[in-house]
LOTOR-96702 format. One record per residue: x, y, z of N, C-alpha, C in turn. Coordinates in steps of 0.05 Angstrom, whole numbers, padded with zeros to 5 digits, always signed. Layout:
# LOTOR-96702
XYZXYZXYZ...
//
This chain:
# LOTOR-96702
+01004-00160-00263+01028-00151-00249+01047-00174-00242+01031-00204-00234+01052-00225-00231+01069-00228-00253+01056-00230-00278+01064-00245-00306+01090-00220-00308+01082-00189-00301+01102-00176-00308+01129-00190-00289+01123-00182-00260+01147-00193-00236+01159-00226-00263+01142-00234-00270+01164-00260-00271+01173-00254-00299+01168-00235-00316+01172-00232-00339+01214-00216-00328+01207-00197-00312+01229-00183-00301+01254-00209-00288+01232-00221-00274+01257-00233-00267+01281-00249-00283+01259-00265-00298+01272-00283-00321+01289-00263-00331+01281-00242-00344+01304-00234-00356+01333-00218-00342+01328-00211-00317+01353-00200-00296+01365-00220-00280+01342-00231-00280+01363-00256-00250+01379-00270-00262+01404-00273-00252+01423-00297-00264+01433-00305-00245+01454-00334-00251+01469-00348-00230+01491-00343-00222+01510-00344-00205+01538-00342-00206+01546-00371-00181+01565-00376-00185+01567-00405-00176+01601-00402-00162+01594-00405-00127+01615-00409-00116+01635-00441-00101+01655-00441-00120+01666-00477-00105+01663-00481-00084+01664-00509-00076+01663-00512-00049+01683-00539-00049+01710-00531-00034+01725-00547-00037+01724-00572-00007+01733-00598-00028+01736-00622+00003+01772-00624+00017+01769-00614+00035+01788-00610+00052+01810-00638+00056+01796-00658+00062+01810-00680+00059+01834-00686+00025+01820-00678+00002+01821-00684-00020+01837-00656-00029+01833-00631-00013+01834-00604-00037+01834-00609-00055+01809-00611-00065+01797-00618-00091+01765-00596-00090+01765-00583-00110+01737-00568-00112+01714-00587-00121+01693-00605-00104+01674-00624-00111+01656-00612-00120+01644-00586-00105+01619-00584-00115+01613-00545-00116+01594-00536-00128+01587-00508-00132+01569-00499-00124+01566-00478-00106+01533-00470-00099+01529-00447-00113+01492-00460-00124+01489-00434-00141+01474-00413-00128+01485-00388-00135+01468-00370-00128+01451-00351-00131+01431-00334-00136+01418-00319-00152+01430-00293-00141+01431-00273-00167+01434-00244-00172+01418-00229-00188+01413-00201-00187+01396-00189-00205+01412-00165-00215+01424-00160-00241+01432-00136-00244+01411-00124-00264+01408-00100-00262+01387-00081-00267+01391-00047-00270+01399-00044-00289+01405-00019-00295+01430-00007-00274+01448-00029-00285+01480-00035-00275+01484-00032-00245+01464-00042-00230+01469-00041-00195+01466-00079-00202+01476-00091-00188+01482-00120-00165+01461-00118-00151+01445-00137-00142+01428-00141-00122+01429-00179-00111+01437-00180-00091+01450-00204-00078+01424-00215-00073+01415-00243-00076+01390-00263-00063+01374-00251-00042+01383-00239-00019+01372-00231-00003+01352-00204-00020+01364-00182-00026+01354-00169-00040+01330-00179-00056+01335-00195-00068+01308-00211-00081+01292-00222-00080+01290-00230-00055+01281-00254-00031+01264-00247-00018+01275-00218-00011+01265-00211+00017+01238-00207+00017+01227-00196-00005+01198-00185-00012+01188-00199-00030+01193-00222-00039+01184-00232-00067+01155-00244-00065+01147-00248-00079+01125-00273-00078+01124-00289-00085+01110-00321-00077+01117-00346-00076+01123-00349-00096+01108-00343-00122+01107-00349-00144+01131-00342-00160+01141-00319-00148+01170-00310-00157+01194-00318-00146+01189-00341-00124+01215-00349-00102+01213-00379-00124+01187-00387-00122+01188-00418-00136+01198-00417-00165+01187-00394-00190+01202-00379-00210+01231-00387-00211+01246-00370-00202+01269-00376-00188+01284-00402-00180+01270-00414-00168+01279-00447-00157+01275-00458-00187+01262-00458-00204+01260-00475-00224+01278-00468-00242+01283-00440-00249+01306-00435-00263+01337-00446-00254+01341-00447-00219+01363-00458-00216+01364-00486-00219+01348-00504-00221+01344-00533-00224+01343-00529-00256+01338-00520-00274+01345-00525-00305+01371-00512-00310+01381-00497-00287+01411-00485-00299+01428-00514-00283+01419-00527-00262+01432-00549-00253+01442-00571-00281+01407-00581-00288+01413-00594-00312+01425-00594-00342+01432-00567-00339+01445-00557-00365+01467-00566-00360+01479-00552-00344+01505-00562-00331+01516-00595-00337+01496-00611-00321+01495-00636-00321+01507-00642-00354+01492-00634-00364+01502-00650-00401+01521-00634-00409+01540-00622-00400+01566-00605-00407+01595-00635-00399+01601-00641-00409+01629-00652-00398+01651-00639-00379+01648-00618-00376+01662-00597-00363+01661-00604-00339+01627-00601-00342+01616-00591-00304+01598-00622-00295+01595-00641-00315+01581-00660-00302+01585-00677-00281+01619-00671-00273+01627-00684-00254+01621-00673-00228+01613-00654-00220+01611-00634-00198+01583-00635-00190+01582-00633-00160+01552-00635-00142+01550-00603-00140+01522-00594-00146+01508-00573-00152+01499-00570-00123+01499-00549-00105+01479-00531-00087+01454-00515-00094+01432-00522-00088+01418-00493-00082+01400-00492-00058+01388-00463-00057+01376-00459-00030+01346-00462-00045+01323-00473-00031+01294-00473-00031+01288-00472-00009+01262-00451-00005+01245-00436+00010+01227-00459+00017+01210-00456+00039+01188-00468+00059+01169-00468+00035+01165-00445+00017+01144-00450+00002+01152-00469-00030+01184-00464-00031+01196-00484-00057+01185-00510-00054+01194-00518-00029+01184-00540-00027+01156-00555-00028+01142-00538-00019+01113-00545-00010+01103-00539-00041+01115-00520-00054+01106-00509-00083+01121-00517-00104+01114-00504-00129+01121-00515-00152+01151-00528-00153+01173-00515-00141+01201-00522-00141+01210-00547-00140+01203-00556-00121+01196-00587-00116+01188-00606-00135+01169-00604-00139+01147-00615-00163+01166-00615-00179+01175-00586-00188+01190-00595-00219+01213-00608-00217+01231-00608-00191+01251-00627-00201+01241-00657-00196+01217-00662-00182+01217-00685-00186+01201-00702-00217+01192-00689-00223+01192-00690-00257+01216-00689-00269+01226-00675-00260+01256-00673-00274+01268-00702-00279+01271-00705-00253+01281-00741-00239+01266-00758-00260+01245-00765-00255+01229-00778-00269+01239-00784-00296+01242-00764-00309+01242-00765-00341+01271-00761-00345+01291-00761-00326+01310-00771-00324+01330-00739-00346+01321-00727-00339+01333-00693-00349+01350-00687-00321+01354-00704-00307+01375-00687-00290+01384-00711-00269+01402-00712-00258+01424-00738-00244+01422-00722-00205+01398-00737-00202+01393-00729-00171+01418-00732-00150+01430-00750-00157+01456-00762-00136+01483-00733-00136+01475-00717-00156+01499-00689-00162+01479-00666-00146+01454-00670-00132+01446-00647-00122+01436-00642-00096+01452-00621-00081+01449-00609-00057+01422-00594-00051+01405-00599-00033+01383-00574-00032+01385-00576+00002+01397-00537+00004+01407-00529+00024+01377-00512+00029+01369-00515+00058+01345-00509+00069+01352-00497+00100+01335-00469+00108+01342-00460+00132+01320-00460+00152+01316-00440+00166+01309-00455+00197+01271-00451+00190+01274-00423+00164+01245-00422+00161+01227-00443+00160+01239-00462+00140+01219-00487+00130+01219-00501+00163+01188-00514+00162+01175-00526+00181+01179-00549+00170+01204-00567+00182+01194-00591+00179+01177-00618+00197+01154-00617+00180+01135-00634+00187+01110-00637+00174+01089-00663+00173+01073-00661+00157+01080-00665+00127+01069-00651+00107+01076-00656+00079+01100-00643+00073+01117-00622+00082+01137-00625+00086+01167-00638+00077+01164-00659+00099+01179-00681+00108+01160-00703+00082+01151-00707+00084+01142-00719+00056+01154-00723+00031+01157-00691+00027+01165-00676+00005+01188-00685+00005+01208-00684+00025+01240-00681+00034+01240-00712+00029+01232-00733+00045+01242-00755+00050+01235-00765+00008+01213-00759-00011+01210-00764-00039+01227-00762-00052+01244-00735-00051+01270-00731-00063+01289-00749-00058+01288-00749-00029+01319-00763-00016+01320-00790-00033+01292-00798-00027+01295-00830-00036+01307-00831-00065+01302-00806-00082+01310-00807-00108+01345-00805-00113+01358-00801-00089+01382-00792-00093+01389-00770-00083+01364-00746-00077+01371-00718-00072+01381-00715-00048+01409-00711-00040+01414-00695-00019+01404-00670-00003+01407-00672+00021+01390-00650+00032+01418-00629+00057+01418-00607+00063+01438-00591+00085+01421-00570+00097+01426-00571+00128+01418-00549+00138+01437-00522+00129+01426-00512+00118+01434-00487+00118+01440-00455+00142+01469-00443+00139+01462-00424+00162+01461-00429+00189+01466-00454+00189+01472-00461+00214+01489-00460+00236+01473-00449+00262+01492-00436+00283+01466-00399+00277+01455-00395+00259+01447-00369+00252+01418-00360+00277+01404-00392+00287+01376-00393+00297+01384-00414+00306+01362-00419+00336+01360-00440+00353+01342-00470+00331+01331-00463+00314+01319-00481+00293+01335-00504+00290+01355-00490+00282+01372-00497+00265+01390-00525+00279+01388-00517+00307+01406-00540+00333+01393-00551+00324+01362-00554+00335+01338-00569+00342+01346-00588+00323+01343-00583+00289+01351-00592+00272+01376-00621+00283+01390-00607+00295+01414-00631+00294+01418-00653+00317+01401-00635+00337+01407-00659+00361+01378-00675+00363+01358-00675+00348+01328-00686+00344+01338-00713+00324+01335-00730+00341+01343-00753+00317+01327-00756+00295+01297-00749+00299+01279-00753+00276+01286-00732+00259+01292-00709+00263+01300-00696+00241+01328-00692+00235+01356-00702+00245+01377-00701+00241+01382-00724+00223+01366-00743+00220+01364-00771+00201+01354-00758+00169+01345-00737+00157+01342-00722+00130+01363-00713+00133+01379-00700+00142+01402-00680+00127+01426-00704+00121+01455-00688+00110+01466-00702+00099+01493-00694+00107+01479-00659+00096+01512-00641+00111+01499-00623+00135+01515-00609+00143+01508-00581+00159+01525-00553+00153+01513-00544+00151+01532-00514+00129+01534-00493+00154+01553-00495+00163+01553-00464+00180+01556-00451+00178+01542-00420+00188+01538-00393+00180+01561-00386+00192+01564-00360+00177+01590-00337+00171+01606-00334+00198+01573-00330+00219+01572-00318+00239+01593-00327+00260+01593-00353+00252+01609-00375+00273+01636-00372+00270+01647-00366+00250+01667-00364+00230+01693-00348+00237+01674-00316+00230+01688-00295+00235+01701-00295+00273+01722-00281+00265+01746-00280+00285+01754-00309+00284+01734-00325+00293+01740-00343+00305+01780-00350+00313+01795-00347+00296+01823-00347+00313+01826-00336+00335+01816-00316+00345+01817-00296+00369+01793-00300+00384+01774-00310+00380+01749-00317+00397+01746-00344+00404+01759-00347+00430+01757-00382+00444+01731-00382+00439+01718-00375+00448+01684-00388+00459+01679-00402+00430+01682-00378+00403+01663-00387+00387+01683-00412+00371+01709-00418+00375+01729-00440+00370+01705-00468+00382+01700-00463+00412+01687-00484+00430+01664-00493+00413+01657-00467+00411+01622-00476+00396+01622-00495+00368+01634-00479+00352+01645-00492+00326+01656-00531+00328+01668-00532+00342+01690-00560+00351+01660-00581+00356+01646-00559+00381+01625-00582+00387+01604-00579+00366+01598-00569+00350+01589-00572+00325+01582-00596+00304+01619-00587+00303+01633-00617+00282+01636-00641+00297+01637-00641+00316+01639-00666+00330+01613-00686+00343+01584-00664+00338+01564-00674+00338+01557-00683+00319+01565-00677+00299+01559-00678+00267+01573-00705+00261+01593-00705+00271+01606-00729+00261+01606-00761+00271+01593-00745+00295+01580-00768+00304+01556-00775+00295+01536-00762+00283+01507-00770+00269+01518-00775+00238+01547-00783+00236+01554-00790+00208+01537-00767+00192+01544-00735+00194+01537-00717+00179+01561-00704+00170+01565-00690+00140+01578-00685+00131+01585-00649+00143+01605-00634+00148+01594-00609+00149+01623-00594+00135+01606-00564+00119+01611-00558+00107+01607-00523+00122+01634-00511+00117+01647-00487+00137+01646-00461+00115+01625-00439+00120+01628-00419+00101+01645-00397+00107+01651-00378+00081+01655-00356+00095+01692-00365+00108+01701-00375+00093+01735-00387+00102+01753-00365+00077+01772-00344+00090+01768-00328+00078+01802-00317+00085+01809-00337+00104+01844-00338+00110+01851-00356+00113+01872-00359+00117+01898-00384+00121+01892-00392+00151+01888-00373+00173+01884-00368+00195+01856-00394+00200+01829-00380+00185+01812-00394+00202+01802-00424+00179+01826-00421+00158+01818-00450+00138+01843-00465+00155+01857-00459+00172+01879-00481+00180+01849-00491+00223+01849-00473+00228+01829-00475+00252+01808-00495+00241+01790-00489+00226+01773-00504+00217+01774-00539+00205+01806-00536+00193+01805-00561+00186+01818-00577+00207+01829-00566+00226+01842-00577+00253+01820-00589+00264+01796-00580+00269+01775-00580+00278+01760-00600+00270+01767-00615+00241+01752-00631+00237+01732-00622+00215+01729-00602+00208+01713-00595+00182+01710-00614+00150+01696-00613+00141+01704-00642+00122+01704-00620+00096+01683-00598+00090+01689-00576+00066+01686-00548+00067+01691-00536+00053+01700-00500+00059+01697-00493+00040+01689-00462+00039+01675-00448+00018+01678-00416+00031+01689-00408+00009+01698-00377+00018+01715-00367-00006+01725-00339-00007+01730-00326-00019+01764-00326-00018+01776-00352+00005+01796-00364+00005+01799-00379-00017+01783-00384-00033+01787-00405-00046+01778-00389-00075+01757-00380-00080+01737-00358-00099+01714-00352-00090+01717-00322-00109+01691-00307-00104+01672-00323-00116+01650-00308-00109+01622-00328-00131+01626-00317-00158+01633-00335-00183+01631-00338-00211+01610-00344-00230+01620-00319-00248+01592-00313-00266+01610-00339-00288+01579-00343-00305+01580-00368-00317+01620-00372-00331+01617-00358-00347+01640-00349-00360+01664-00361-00343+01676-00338-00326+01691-00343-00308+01685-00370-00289+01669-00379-00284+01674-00410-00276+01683-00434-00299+01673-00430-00324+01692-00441-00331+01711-00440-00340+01724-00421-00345+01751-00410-00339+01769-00432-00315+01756-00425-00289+01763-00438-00266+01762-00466-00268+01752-00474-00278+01744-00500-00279+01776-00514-00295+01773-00495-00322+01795-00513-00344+01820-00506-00335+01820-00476-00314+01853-00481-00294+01863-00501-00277+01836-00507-00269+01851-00524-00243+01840-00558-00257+01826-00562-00279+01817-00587-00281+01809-00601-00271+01785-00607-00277+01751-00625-00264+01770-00650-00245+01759-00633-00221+01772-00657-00199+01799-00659-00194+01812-00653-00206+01848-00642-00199+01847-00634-00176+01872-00646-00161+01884-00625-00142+01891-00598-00139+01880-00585-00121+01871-00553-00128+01891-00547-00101+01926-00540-00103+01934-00541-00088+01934-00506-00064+01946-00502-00047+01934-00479-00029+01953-00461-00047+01974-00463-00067+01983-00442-00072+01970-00426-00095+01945-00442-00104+01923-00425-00122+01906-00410-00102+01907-00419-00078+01890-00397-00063+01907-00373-00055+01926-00373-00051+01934-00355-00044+01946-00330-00066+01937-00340-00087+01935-00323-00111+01906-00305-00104+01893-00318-00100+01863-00312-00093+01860-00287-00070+01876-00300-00049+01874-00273-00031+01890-00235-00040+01897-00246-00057+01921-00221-00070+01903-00205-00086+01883-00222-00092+01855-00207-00117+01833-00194-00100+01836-00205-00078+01807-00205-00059+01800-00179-00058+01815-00161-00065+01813-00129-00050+01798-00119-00084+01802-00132-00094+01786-00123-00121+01765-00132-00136+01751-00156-00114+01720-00170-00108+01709-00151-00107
//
């Protein structure tokens, strides 16, 4: 029944890959990838696939996005751009891990281009943190993910022993929304970034999705943004499409986004 689950997946799950532009630069640096399943023409979003899977089919998964990383890598297109993905408490501890650091090793993939965005599940400590600090040393970047979603997730940032692994801090949607019209969660957000920037951490604002809360956010001090202000998540195709419009690392000025919001209603 496993061999079938991963036989299924391989062949439904695919990637779609959303920019994540640097605010200082408006410049699109890097792409997070994400997994989808279409299956007898329904969409089914990560969560959907996640939710019930088994390890063996979460780590499955993780390894396919770390060989779609490296493909990438040897394209001229896309080699210039830092890759995202998310790994699970068990990626890590399990095969996912392992294989990219084989990967490293044998030198099939450029550790210094990759993000591994992690949330409040994983326990870090023990082998773990092991695991985390092996990569790092290789180059691998590490982000709390979702953050602001769970009290984990603080712990994460005001714990010096563990605010010393991460790199960025990715905050959740949650923080996000209204926010123009919601002081409190303006307050929350500010002291966020400003904790962050004081532990020399990078943070990166999801879910930016107007003019409204991408002008708040960067007032604020945000260093990158990622939202449907900018693009939806892109199937292979259409990213590079995107890519050869705006040209690898070009100035990607706001009046291409706002082409963007005019399409949004047809995401």
């Amino acid at each position: 029944m496993n061999k079938m689950y991963l036989d299924f997946v391989s062949q439904y799950v695919y990637n779609v890959f959303q920019p994540i532009v640097c605010l200082e630069k408006k410049q699109v640096v890097s792409f997070e990838l994400l997994s989808r399943l279409q299956y007898k023409g329904i969409h089914y979003t990560a969560y959907d696939i996640f939710s019930n899977a088994s390890e063996s089919v979460t780590s499955h998964i993780g390894k396919k996005n770390i060989l779609m990383i490296a493909r990438l890598q040897r394209e001229p297109l896309y080699k210039d751009y830092t890759y995202t993905i998310n790994l699970s408490s068990s990626d890590i501890n399990n095969g996912a891990s392992s294989f990219l650091n084989k990967m490293i090793e044998r030198k099939k993939i450029n550790p210094k281009k990759i993000v591994i965005e992690i949330t409040e599940d994983v326990e870090l400590k023990g082998k773990t943190i092991e695991r985390i600090e092996c990569l790092k040393s290789k180059g691998v970047k590490f982000a709390i993910d979702d953050f602001g979603n769970g009290y984990s997730t603080f712990n994460y940032l005001l714990d010096s022993s563990l605010s010393n692994i991460f790199d960025y801090v990715k905050l959740d949607g949650a923080l996000i929304r209204d926010i123009e019209v919601d002081y409190a969660k303006k307050e929350v957000v500010k002291t966020i970034l400003g904790v962050a920037r004081k532990k020399s951490i990078k943070t990166i604002v999801e879910h930016i999705d107007s003019f409204d809360n991408l002008e708040i956010i960067s007032t604020l001090g945000a260093d990158y943004a990622q939202g449907y202000l900018f693009s939806k998540p892109l199937c292979y195709e259409d990213k590079k499409a995107f890519v050869e419009e705006n040209n690898v690392l070009n100035i990607i000025t706001y009046a291409n986004f706002e082409k963007n919001i005019g399409e949004m209603e047809t995401w």
